[in-house]
C-alpha positions in Angstrom: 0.0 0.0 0.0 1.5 3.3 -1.0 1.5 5.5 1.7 0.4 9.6 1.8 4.1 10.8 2.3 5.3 8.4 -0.4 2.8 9.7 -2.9 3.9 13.5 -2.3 7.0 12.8 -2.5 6.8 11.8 -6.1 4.6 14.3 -6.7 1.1 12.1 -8.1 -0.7 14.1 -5.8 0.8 17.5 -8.4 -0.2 15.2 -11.4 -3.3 13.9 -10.0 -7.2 13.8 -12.1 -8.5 14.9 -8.3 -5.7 17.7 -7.9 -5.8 18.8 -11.1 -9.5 19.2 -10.9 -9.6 22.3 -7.7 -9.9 25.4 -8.1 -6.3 27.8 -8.0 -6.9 28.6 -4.6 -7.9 25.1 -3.6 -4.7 23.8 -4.9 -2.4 26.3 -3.2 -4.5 25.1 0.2 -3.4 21.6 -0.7 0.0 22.4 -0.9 0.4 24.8 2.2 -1.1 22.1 3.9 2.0 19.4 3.0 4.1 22.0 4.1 2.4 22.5 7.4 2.0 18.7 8.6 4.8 16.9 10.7 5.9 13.6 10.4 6.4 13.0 14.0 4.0 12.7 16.8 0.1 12.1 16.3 0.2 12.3 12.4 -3.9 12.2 12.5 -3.6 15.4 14.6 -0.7 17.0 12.6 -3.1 16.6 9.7 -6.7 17.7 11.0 -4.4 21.1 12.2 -3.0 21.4 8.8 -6.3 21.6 7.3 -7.8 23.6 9.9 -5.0 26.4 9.2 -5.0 26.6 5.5 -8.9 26.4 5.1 -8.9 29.9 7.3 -5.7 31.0 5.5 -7.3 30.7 1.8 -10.7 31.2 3.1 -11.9 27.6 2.1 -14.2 25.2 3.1 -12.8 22.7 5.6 -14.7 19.9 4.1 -14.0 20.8 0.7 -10.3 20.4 1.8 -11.1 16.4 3.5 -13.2 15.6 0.6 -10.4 16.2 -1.8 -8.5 13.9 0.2 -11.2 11.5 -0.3 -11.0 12.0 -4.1 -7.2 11.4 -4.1 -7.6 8.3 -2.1 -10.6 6.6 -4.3 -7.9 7.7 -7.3 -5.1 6.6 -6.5 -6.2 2.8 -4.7 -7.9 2.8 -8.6 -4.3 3.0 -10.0 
């Protein structure tokens, strides 16, 4: 199974159907929120504060945020 990290890292989630598809300011949310999230500790945590800080930063909806995630997961377990 190909983890989150591992999928940034080689930048699918950049090349992405689901990525590809947000709006400009959605997809500079995205990628604030990589920047933002830290590998150690409670990585569920990390995440949920990520989001929380770039959906008031860009002025975006929280869940629009998680359910890209969801997109990107459906896509990329279709691969």
């Amino acid at each position: 199974m190909t983890k989150v990290s591992k999928i940034f890292e080689e930048n699918k989630l950049i090349d992405s159907k689901s990525f590809n598809s947000l709006s400009p300011v959605m997809k500079e949310a995205v990628k604030d929120m990589f920047k933002l999230i830290n590998n150690k500790g409670n990585i569920i945590l990390n995440v949920e504060n990520a989001v929380e800080k770039v959906s008031k930063f860009h002025n975006v909806n929280k869940d629009d945020i998680e359910e890209y995630f969801d997109d990107e997961l459906k896509e990329q377990i279709e691969e």
